[in-house]
PDB file of N, CA, C and O in Angstrom:
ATOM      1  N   UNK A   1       0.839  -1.163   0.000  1.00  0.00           N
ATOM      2  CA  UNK A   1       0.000   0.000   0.000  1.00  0.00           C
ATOM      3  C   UNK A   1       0.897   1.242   0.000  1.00  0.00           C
ATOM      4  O   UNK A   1       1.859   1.330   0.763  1.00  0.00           O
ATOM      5  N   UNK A   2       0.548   2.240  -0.907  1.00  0.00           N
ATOM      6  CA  UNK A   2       1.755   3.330  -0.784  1.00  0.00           C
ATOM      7  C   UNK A   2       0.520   4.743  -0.141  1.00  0.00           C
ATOM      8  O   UNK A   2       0.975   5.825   0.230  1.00  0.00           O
ATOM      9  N   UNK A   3      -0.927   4.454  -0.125  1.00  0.00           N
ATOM     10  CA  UNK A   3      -1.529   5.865  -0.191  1.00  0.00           C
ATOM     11  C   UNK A   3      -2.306   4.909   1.212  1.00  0.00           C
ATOM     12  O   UNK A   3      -2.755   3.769   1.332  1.00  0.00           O
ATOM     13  N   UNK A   4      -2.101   6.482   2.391  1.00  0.00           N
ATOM     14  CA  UNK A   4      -2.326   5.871   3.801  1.00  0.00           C
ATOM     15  C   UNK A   4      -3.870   5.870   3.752  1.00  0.00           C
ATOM     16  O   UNK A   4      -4.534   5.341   4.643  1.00  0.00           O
ATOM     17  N   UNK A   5      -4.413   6.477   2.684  1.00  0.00           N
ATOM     18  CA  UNK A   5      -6.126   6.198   2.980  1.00  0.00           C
ATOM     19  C   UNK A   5      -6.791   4.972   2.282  1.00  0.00           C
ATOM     20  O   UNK A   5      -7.892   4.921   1.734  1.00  0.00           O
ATOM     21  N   UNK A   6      -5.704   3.846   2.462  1.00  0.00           N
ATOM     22  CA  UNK A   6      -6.297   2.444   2.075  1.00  0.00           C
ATOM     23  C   UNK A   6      -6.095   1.494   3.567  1.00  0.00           C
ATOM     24  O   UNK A   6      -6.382   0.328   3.838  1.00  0.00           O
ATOM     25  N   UNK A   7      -5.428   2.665   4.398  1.00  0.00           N
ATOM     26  CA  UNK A   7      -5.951   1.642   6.163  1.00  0.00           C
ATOM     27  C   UNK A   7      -7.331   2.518   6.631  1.00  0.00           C
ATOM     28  O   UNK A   7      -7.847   3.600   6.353  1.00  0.00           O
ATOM     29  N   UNK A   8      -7.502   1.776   7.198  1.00  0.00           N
ATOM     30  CA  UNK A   8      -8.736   2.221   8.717  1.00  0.00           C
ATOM     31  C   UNK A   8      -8.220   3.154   9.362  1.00  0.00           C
ATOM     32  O   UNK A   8      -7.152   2.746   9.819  1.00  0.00           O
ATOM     33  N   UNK A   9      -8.485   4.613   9.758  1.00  0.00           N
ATOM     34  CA  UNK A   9      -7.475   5.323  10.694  1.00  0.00           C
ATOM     35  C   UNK A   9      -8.813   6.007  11.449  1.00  0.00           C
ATOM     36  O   UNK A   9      -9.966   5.923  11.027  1.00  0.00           O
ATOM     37  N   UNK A  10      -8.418   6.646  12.567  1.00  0.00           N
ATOM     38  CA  UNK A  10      -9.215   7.558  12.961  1.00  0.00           C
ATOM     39  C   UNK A  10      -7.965   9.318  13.109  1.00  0.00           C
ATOM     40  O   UNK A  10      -6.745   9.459  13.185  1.00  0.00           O
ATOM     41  N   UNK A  11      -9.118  10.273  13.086  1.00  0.00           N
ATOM     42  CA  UNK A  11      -7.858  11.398  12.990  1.00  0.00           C
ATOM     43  C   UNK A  11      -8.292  11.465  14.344  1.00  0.00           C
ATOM     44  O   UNK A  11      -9.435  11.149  14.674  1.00  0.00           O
ATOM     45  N   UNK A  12      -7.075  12.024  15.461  1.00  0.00           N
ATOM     46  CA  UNK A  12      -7.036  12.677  17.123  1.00  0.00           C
ATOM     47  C   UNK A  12      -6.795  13.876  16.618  1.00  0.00           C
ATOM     48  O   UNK A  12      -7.741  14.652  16.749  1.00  0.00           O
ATOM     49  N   UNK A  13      -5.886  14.285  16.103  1.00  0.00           N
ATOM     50  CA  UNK A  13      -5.640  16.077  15.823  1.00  0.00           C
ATOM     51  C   UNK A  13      -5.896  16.200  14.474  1.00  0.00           C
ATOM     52  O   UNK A  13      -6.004  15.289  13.653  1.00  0.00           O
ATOM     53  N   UNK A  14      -6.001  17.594  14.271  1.00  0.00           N
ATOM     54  CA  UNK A  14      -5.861  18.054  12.534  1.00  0.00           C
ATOM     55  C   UNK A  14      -5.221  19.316  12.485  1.00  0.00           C
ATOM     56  O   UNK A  14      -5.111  19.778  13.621  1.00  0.00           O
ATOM     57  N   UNK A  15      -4.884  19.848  11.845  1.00  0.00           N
ATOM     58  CA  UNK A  15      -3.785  20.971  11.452  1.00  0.00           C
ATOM     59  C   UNK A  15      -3.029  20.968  12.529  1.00  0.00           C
ATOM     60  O   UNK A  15      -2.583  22.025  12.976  1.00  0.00           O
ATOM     61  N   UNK A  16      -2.710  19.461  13.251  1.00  0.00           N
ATOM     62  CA  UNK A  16      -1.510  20.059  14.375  1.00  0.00           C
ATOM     63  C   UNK A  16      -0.054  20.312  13.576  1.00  0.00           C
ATOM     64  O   UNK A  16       0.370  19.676  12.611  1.00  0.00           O
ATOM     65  N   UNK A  17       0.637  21.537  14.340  1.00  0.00           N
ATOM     66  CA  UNK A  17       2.405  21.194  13.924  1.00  0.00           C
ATOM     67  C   UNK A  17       2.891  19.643  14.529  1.00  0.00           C
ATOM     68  O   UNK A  17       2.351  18.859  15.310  1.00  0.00           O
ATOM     69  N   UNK A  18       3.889  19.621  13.940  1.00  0.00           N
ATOM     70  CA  UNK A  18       5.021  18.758  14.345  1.00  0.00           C
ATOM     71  C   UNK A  18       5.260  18.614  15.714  1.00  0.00           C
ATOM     72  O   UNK A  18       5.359  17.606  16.414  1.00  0.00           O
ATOM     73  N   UNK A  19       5.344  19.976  16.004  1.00  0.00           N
ATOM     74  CA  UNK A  19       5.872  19.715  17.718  1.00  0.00           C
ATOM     75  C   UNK A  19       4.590  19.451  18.197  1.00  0.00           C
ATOM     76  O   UNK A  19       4.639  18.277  18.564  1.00  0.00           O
ATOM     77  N   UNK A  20       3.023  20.058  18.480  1.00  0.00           N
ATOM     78  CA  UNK A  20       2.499  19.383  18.962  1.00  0.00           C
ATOM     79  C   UNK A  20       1.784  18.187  18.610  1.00  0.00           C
ATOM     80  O   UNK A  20       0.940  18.075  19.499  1.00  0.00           O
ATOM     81  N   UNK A  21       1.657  17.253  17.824  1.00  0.00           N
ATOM     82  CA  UNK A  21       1.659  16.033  17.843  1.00  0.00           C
ATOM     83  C   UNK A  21       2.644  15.256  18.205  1.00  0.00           C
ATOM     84  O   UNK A  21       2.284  14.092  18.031  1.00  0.00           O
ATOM     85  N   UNK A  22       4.208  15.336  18.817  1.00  0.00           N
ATOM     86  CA  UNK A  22       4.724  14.940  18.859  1.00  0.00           C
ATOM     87  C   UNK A  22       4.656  15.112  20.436  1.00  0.00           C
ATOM     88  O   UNK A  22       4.938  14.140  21.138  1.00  0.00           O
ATOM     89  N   UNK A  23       4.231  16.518  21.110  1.00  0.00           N
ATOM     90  CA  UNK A  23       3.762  16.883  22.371  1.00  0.00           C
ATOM     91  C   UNK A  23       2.397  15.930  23.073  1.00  0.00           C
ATOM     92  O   UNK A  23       2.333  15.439  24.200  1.00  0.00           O
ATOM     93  N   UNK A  24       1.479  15.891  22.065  1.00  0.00           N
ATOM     94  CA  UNK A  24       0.215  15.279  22.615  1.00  0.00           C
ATOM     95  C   UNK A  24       0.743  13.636  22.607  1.00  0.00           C
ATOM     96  O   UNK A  24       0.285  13.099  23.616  1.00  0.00           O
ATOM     97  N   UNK A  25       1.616  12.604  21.737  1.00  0.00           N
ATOM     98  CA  UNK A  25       1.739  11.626  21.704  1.00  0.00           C
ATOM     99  C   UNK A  25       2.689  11.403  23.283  1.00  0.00           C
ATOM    100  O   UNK A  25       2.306  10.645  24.174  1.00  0.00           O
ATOM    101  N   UNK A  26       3.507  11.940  23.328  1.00  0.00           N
ATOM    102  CA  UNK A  26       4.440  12.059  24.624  1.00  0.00           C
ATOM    103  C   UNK A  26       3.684  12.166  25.985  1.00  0.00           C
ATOM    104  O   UNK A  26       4.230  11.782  27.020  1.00  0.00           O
ATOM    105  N   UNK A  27       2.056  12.845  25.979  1.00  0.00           N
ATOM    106  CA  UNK A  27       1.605  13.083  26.922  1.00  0.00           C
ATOM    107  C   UNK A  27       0.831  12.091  27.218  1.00  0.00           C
ATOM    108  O   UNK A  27       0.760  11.558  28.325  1.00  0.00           O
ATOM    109  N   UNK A  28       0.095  11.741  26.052  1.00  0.00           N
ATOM    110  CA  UNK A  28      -1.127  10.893  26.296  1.00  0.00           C
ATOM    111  C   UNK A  28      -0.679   9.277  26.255  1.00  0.00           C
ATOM    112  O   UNK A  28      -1.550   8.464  26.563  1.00  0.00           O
ATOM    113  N   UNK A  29       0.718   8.761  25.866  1.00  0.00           N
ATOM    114  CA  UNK A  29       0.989   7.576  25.519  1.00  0.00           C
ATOM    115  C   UNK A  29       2.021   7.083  25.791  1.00  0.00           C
ATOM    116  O   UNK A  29       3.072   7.440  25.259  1.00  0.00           O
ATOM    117  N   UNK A  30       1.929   6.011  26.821  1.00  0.00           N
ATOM    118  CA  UNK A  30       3.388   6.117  27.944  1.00  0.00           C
ATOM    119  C   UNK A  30       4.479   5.261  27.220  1.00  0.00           C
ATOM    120  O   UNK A  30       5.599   5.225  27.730  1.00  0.00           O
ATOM    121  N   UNK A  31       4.155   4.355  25.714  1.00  0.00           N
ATOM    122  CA  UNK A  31       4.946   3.722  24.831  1.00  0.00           C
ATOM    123  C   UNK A  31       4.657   4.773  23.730  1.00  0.00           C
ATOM    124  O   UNK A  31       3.564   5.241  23.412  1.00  0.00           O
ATOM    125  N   UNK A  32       6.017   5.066  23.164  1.00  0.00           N
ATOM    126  CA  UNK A  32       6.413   5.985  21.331  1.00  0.00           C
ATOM    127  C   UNK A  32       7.762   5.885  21.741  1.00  0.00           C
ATOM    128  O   UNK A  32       8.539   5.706  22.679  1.00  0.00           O
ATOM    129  N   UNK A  33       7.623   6.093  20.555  1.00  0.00           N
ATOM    130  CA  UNK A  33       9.334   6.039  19.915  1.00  0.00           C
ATOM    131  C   UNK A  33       9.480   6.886  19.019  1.00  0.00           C
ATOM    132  O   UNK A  33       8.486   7.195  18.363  1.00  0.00           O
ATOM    133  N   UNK A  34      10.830   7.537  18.720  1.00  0.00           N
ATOM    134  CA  UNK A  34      11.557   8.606  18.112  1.00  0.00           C
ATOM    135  C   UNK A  34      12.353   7.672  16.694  1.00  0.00           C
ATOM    136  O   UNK A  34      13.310   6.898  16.657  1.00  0.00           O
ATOM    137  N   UNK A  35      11.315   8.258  15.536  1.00  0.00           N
ATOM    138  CA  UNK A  35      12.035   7.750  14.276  1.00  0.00           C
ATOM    139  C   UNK A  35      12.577   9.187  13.183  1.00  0.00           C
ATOM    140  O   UNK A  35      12.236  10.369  13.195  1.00  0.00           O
ATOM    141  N   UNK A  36      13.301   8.616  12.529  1.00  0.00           N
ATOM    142  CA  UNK A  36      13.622   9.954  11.637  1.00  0.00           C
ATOM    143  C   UNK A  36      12.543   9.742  10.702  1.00  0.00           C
ATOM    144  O   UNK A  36      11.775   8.783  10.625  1.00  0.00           O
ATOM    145  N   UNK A  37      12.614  10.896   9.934  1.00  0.00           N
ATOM    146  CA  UNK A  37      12.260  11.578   8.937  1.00  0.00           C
ATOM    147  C   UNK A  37      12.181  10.521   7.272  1.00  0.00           C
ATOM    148  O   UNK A  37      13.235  10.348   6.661  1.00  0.00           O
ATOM    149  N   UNK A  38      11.036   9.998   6.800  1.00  0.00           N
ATOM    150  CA  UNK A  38      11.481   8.404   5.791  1.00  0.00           C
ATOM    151  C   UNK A  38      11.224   7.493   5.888  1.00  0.00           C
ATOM    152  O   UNK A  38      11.120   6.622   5.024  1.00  0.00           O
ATOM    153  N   UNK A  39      10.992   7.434   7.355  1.00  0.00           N
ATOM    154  CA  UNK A  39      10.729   6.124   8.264  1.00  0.00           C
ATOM    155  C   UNK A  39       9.684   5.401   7.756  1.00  0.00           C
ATOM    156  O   UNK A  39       8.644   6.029   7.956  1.00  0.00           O
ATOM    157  N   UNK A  40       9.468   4.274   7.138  1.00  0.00           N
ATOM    158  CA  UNK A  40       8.835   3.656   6.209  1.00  0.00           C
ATOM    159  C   UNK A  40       7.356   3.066   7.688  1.00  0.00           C
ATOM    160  O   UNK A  40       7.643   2.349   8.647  1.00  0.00           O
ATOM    161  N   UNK A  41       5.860   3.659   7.400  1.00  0.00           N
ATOM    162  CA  UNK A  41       5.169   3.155   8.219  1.00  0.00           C
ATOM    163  C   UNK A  41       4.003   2.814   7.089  1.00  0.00           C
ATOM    164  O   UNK A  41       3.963   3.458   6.041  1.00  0.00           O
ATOM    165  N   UNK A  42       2.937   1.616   7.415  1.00  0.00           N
ATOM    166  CA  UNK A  42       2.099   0.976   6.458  1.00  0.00           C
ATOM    167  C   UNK A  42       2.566   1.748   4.845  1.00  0.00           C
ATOM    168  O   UNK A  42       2.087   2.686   4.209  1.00  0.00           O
ATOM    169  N   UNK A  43       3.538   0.966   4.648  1.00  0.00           N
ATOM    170  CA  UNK A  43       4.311   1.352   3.243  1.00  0.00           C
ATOM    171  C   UNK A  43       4.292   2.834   2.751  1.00  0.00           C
ATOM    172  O   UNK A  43       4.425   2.939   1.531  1.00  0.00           O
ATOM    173  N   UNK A  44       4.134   4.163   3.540  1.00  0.00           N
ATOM    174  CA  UNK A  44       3.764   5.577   2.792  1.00  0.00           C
ATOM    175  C   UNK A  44       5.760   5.982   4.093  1.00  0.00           C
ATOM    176  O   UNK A  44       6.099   5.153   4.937  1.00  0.00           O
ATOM    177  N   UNK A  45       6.340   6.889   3.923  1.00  0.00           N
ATOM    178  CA  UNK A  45       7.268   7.333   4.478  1.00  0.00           C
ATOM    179  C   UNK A  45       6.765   8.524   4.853  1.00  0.00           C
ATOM    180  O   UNK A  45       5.906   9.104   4.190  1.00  0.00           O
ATOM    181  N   UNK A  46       7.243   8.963   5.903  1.00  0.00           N
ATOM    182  CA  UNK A  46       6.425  10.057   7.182  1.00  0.00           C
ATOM    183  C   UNK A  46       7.575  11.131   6.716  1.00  0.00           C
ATOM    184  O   UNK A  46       8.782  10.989   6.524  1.00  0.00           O
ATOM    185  N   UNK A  47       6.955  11.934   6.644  1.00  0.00           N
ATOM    186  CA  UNK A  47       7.443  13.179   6.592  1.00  0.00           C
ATOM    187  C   UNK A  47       7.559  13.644   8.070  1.00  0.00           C
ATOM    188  O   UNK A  47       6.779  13.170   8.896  1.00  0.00           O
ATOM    189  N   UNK A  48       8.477  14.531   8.430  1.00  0.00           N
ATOM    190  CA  UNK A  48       8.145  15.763   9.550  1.00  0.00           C
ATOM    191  C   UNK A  48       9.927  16.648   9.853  1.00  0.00           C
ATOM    192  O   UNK A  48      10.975  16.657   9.207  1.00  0.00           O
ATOM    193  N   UNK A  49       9.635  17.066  10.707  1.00  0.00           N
ATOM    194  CA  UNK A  49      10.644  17.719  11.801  1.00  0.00           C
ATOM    195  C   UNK A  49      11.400  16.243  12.553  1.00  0.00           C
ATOM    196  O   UNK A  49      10.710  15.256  12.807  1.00  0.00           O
ATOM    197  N   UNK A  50      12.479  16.280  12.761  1.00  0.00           N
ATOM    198  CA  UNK A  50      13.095  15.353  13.520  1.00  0.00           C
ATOM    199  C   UNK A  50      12.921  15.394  14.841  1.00  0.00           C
ATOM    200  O   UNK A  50      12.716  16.532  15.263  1.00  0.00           O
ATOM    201  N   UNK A  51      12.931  14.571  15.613  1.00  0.00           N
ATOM    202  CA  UNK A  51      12.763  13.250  15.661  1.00  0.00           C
ATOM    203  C   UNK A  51      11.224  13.005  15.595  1.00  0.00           C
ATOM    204  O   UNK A  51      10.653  13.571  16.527  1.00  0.00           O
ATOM    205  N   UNK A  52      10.348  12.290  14.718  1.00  0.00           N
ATOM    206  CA  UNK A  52       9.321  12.185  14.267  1.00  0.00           C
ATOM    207  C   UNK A  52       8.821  10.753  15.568  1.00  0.00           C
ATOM    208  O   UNK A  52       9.346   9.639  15.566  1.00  0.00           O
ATOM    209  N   UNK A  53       7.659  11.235  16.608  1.00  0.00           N
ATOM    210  CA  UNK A  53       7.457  10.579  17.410  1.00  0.00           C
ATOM    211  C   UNK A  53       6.290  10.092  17.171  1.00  0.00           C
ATOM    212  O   UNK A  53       5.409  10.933  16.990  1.00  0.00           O
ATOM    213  N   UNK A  54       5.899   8.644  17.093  1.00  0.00           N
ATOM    214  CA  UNK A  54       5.331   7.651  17.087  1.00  0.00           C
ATOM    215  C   UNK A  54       4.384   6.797  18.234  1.00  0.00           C
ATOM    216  O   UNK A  54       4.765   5.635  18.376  1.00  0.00           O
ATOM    217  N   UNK A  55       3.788   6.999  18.660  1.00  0.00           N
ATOM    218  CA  UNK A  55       3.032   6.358  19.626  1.00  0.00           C
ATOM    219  C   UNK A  55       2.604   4.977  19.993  1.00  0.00           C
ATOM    220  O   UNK A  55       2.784   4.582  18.841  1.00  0.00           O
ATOM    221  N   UNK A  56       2.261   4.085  20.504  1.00  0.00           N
ATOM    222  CA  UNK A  56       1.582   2.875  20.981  1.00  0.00           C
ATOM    223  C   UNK A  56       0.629   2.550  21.908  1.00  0.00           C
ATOM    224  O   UNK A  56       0.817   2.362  23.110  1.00  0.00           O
ATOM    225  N   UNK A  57      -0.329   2.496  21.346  1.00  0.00           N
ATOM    226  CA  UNK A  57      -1.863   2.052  22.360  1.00  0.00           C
ATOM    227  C   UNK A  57      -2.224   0.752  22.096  1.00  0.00           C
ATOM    228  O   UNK A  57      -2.518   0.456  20.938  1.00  0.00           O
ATOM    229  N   UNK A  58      -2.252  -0.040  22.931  1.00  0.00           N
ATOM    230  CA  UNK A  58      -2.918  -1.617  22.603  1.00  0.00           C
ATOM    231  C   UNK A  58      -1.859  -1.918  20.806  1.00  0.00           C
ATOM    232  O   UNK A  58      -0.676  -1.986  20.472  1.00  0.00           O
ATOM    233  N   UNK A  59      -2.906  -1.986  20.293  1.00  0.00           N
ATOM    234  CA  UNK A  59      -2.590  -2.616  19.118  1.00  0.00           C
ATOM    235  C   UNK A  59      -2.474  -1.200  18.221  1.00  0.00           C
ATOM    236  O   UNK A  59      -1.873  -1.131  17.149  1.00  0.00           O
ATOM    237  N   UNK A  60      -2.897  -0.522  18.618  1.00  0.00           N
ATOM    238  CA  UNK A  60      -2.577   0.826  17.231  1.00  0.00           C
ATOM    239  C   UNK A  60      -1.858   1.892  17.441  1.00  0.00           C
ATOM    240  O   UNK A  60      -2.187   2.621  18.377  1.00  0.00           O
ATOM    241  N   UNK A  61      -0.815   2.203  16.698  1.00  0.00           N
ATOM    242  CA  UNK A  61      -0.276   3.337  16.198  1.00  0.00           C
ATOM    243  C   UNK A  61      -0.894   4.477  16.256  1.00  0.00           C
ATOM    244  O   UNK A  61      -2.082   4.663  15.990  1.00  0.00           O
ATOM    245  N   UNK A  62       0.146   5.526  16.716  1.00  0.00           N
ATOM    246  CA  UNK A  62      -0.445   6.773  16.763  1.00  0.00           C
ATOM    247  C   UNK A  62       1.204   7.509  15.626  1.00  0.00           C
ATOM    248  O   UNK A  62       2.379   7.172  15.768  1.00  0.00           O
ATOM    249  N   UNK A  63       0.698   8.409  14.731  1.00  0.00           N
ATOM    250  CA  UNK A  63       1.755   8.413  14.477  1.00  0.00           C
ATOM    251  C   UNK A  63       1.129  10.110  13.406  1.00  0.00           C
ATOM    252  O   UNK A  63       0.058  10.136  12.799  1.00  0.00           O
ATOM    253  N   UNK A  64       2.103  11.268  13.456  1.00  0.00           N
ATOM    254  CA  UNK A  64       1.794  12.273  12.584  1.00  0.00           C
ATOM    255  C   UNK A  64       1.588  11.740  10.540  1.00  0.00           C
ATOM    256  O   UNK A  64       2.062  10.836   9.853  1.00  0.00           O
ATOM    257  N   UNK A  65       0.954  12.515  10.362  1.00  0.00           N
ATOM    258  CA  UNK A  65       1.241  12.129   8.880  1.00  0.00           C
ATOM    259  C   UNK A  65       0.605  13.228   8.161  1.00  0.00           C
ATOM    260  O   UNK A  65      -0.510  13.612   8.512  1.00  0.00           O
ATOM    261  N   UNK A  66       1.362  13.885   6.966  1.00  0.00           N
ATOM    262  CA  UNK A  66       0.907  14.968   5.954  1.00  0.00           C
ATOM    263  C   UNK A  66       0.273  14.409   5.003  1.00  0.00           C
ATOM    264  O   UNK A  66       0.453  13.275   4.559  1.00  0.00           O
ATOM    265  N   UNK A  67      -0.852  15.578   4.510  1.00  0.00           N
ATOM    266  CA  UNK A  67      -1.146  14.909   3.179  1.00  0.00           C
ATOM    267  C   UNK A  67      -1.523  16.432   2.931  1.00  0.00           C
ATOM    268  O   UNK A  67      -2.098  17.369   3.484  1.00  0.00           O
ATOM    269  N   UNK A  68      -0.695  16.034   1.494  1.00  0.00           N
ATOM    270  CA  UNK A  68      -0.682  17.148   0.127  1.00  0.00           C
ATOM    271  C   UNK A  68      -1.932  18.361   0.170  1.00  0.00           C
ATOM    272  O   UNK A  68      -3.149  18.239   0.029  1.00  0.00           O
ATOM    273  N   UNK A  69      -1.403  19.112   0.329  1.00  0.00           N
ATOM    274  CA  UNK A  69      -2.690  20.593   0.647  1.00  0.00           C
ATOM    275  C   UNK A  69      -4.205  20.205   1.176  1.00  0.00           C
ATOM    276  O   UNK A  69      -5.292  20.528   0.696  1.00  0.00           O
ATOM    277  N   UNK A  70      -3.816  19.182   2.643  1.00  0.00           N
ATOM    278  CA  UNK A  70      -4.634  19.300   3.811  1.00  0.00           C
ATOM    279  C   UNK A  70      -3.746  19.322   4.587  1.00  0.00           C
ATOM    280  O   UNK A  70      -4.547  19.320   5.522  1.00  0.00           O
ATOM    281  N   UNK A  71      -2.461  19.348   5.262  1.00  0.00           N
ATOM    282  CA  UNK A  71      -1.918  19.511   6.104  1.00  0.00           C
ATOM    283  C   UNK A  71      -1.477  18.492   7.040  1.00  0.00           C
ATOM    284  O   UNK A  71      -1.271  17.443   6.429  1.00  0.00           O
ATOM    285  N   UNK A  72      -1.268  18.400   8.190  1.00  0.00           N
ATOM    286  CA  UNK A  72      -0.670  17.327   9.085  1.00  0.00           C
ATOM    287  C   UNK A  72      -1.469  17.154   9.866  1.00  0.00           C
ATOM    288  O   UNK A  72      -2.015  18.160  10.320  1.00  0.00           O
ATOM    289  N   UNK A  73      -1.890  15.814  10.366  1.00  0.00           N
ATOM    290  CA  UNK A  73      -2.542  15.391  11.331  1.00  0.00           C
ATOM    291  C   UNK A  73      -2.162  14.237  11.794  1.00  0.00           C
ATOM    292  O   UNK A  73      -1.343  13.497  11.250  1.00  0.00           O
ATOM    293  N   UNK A  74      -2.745  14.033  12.829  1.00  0.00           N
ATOM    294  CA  UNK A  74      -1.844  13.287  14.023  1.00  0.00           C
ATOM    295  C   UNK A  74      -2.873  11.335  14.170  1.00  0.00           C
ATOM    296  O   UNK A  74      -3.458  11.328  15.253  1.00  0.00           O
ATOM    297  N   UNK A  75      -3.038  10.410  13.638  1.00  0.00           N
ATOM    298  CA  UNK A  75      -3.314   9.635  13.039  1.00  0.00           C
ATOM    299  C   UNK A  75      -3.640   8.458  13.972  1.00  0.00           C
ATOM    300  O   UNK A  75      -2.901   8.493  14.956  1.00  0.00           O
ATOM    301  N   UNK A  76      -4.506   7.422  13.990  1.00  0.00           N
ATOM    302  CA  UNK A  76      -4.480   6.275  15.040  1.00  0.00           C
ATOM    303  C   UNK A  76      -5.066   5.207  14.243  1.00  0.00           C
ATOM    304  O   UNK A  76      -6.149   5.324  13.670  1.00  0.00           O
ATOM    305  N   UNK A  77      -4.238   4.017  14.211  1.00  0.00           N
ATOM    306  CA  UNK A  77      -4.618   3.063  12.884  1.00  0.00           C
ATOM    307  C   UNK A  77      -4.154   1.743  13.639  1.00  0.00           C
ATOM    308  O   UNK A  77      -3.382   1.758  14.598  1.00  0.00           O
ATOM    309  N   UNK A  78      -4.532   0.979  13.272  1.00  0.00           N
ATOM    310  CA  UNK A  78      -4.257  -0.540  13.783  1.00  0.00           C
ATOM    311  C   UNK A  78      -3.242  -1.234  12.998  1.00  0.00           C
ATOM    312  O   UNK A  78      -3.245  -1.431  11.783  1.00  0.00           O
ATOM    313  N   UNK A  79      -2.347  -1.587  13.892  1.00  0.00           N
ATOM    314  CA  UNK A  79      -0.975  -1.815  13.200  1.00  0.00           C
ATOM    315  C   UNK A  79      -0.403  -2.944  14.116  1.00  0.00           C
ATOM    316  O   UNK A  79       0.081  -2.519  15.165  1.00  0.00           O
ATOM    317  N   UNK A  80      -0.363  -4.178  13.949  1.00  0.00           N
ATOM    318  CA  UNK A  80       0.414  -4.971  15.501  1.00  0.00           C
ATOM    319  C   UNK A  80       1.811  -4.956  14.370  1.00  0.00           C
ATOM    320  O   UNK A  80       2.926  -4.665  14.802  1.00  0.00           O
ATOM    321  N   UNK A  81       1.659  -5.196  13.355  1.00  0.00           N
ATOM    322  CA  UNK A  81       2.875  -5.630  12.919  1.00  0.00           C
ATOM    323  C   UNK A  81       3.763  -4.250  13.337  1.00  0.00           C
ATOM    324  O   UNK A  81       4.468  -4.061  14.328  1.00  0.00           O
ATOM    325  N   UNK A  82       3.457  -3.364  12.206  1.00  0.00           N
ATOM    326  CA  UNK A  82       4.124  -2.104  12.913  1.00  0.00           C
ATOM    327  C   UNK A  82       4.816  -2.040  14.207  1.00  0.00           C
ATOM    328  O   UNK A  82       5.958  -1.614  14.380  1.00  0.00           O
ATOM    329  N   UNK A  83       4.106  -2.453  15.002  1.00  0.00           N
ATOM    330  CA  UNK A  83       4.107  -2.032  16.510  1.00  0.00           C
ATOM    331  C   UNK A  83       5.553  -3.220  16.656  1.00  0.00           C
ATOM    332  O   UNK A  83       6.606  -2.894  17.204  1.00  0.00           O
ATOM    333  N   UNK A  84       5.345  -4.354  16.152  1.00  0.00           N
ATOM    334  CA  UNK A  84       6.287  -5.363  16.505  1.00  0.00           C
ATOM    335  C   UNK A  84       7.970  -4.567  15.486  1.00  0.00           C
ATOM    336  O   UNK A  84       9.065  -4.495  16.045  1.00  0.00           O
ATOM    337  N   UNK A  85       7.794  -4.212  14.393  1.00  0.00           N
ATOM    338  CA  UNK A  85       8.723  -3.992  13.800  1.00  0.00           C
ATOM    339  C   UNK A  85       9.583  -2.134  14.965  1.00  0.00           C
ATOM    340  O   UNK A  85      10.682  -1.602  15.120  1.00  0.00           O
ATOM    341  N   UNK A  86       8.351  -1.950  15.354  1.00  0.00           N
ATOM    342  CA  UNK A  86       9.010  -0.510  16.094  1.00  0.00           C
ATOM    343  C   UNK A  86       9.908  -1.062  17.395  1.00  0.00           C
ATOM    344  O   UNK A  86      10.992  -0.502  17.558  1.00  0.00           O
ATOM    345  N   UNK A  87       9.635  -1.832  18.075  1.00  0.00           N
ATOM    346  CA  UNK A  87       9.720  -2.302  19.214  1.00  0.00           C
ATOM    347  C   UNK A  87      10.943  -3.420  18.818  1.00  0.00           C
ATOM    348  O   UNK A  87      11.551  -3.895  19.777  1.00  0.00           O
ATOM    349  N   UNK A  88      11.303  -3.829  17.551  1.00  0.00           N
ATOM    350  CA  UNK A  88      12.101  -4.675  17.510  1.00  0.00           C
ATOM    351  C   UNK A  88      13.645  -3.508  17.038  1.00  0.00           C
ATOM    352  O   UNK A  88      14.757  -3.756  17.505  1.00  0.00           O
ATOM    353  N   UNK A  89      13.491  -2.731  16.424  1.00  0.00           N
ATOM    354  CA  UNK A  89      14.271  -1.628  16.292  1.00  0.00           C
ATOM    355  C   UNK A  89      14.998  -1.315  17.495  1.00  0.00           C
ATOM    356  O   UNK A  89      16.214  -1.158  17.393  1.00  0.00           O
ATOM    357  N   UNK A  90      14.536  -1.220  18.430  1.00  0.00           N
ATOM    358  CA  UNK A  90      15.008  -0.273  19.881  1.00  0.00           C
ATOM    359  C   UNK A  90      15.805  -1.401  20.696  1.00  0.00           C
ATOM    360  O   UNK A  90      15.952  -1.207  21.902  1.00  0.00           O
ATOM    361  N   UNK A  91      16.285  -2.470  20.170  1.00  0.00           N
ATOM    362  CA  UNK A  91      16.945  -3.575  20.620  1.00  0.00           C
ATOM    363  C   UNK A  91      18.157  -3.193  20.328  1.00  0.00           C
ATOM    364  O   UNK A  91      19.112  -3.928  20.578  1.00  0.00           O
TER     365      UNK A  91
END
């Protein structure tokens, strides 16, 4: 899949910046992780500001993501694999 509106997502923020989605994930979600900028997530690569922070709830991803003249919003999608490939990284 290369276009992120072929998962299930729900939006938590919309026109957030960088820093605060990266603020609200840090607050509200006691597992995320710090990926760069490329970082390949359900096959689309995340744009942002470095260090691009990533979230974990149960089974879904919280994670920022742009799209082309709507802006950035802050994203929650069901991902275990994801979640296993993030978590296997930090080893």
């Amino acid at each position: 899949m290369s276009c992120i509106d072929q998962i299930e997502y729900e939006i938590i923020l919309s026109g957030a910046s960088f820093r605060e989605g990266a603020e609200y994930i840090r607050k509200h979600f006691g597992e995320h992780y710090e990926v760069d900028p490329g970082y390949r997530l359900f096959d689309a690569h995340l744009i942002g500001v470095p260090p691009v922070v990533l979230g974990v709830d149960a089974e879904d991803v919280i994670f920022p993501y742009t799209k082309p003249c709507r802006g950035t919003f802050l994203l929650r999608a069901r991902g275990p694999e994801e979640i296993a490939r993030l978590r296997a990284r930090k080893k």
